[in-house]
N, CA, C and O of each residue as an XYZ file, in Angstrom:
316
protein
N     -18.798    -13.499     11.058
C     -17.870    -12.455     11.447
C     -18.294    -11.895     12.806
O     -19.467    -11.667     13.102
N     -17.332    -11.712     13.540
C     -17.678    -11.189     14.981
C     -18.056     -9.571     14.637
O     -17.625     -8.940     13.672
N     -19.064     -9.024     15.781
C     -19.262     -7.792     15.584
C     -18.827     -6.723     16.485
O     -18.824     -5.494     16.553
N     -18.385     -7.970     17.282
C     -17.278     -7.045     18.140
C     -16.199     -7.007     18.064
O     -15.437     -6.381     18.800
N     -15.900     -7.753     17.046
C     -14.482     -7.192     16.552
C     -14.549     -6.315     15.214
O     -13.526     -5.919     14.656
N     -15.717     -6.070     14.793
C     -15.817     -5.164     13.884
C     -15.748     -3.551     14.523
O     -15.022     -2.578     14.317
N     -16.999     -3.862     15.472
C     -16.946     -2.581     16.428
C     -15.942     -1.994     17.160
O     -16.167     -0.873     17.616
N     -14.804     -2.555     17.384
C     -13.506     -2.550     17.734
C     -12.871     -1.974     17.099
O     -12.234     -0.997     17.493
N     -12.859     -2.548     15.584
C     -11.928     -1.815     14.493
C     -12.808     -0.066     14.498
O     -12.377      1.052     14.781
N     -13.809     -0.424     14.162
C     -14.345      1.289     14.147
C     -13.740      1.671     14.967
O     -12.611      2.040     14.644
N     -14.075      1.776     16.221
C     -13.710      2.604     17.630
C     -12.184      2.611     17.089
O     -11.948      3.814     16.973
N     -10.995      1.883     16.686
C     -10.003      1.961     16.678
C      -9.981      3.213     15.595
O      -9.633      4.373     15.812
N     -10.439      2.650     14.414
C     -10.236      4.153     13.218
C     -10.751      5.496     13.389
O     -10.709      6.276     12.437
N     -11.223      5.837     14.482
C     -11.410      7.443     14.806
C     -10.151      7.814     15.238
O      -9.683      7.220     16.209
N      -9.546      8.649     14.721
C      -8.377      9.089     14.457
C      -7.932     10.397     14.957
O      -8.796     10.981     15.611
N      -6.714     11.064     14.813
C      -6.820     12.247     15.406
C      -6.869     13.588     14.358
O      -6.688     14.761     14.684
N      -7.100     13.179     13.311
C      -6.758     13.652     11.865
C      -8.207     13.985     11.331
O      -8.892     12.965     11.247
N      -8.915     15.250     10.913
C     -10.451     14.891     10.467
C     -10.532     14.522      9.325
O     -11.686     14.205      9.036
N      -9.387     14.350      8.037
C      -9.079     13.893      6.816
C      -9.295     12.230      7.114
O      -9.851     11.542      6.257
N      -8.850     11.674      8.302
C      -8.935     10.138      8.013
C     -10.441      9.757      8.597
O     -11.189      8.851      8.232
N     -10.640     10.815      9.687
C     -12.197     10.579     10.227
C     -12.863     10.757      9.276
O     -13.650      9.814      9.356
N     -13.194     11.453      8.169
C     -14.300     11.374      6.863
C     -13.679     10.399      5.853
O     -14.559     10.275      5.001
N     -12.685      9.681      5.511
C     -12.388      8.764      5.073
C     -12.541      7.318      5.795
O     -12.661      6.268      5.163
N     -12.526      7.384      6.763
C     -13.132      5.723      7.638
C     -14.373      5.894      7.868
O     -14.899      4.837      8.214
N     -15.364      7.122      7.811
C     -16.628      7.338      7.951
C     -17.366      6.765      6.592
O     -18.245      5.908      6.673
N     -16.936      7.306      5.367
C     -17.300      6.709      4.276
C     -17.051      5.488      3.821
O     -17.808      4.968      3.001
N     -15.665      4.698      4.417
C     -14.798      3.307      4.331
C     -16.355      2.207      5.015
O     -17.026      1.358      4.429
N     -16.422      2.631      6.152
C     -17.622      1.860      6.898
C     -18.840      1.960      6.446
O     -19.715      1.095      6.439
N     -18.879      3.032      6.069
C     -20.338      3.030      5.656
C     -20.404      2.460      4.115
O     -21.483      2.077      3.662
N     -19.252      2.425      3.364
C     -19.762      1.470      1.930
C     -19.431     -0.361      2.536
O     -19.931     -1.319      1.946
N     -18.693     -0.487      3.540
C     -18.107     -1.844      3.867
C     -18.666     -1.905      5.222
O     -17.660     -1.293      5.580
N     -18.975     -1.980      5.737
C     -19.852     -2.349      7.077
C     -19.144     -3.419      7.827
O     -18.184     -3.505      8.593
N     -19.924     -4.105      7.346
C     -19.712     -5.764      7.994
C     -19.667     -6.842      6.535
O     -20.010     -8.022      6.454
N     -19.102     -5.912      5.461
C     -18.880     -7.045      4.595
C     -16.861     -7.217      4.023
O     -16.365     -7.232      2.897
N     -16.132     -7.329      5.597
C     -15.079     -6.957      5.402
C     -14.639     -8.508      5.596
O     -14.663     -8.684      6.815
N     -14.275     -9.627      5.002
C     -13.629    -10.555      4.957
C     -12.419    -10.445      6.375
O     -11.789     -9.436      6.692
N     -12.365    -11.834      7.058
C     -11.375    -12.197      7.989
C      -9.863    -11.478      7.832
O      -9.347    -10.940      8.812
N      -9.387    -11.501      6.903
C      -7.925    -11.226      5.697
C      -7.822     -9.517      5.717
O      -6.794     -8.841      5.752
N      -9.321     -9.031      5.680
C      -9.189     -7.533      5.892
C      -9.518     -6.921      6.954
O      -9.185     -5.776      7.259
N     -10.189     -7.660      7.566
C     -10.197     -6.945      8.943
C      -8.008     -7.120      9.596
O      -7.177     -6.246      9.844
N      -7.941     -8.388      9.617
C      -6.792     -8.450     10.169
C      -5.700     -7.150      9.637
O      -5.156     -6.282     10.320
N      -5.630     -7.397      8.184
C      -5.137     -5.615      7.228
C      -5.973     -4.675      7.974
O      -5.460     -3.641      7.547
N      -6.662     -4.375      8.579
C      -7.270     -2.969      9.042
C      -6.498     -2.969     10.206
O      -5.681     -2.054     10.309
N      -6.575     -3.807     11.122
C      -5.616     -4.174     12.489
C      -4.385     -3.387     12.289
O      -3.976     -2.384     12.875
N      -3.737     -4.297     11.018
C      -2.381     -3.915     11.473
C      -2.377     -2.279     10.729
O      -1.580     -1.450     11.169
N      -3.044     -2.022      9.926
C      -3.448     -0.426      9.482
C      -3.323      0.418      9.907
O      -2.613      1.355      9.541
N      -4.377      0.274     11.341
C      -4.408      1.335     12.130
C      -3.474      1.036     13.079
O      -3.682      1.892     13.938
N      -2.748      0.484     13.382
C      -1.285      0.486     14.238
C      -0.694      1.888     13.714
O      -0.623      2.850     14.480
N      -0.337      1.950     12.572
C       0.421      3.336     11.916
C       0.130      4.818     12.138
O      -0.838      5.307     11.556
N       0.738      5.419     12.772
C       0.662      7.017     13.044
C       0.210      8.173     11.793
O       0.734      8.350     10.693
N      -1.018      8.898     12.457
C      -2.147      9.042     11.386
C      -1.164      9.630     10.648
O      -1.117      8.735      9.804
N      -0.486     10.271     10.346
C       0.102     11.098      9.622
C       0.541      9.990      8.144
O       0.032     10.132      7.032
N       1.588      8.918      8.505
C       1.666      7.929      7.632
C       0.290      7.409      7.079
O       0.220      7.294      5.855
N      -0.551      7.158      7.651
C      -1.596      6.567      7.275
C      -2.303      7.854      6.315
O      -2.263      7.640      5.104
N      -2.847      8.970      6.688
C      -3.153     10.166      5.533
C      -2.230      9.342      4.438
O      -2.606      8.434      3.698
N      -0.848      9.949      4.556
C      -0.109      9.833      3.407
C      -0.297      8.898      2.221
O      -0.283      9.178      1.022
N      -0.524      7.414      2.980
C      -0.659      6.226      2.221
C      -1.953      6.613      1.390
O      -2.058      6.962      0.214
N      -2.771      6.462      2.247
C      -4.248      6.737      1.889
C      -4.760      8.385      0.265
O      -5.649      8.616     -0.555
N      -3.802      8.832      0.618
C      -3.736     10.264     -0.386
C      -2.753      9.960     -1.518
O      -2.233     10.848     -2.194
N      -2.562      8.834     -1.660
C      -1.156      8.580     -2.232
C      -0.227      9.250     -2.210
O       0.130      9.129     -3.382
N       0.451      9.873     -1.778
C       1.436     10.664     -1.250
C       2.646      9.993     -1.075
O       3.842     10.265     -1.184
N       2.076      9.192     -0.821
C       3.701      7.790     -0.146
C       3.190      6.755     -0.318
O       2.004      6.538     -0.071
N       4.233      5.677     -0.908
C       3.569      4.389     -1.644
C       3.134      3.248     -0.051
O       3.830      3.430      0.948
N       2.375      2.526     -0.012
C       2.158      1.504      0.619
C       3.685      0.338      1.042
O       4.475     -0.120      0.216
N       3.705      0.074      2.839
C       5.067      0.001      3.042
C       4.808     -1.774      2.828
O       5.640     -2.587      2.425
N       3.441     -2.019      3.226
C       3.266     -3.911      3.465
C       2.285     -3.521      2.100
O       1.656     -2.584      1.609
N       2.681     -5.114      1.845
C       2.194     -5.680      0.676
C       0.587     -6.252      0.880
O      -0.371     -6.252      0.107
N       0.704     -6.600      1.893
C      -0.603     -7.384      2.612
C      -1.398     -6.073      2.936
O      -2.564     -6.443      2.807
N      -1.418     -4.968      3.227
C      -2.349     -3.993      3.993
C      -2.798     -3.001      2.126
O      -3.716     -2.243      1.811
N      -2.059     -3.347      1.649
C      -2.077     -2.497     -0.126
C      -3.724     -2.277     -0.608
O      -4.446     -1.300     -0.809
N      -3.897     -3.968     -0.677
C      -5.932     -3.644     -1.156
C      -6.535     -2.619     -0.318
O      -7.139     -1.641     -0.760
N      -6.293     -2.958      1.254
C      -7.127     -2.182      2.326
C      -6.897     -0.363      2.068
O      -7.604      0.637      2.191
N      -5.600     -0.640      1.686
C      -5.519      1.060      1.465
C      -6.039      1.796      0.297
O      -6.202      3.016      0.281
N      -6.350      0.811     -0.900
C      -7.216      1.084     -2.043
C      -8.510      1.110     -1.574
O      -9.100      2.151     -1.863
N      -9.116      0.336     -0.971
C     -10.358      0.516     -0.836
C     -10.674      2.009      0.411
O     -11.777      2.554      0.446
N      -9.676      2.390      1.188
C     -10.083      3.711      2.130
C      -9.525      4.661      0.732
O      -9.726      5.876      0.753
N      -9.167      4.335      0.124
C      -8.602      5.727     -1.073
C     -10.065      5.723     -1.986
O     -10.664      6.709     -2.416
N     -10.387      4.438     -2.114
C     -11.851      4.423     -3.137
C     -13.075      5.205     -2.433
O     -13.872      5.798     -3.159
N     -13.204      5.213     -1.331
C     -14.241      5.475     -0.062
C     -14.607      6.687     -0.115
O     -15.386      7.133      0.727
């Protein structure tokens, strides 16, 4: 696994929200660098989404819109 594309995704998930910043703080720190090809790419397209949607998903609040990004959002809800 590249670690600069891991380090990438971090830098990408600091957010403007401090609800998702202590939720990707704990996300990384239980998953590091043991995030499979399949989920990093789901984190990609993840953090494309405007934090506000993303809280929502993540709080369950609002159901998950892709089918493919669904695990990734269980595991930042587990975190």
């Amino acid at each position: 696994m590249d670690q600069r594309a891991i380090e990438r995704l971090k830098w990408r998930s600091r957010r403007g929200l401090l609800e998702l910043d202590l939720i990707f703080t704990r996300f990384w720190n239980k998953h590091d660098s043991a995030l499979s090809e399949q989920e990093m790419q789901a984190l990609d397209r993840l953090l494309q989404l405007p934090d506000n949607d993303l809280l929502d998903m993540v709080m369950q609040r609002q159901g998950c819109i892709d089918a493919q990004i669904e695990p990734l959002v269980r595991m930042l809800h587990e975190a």
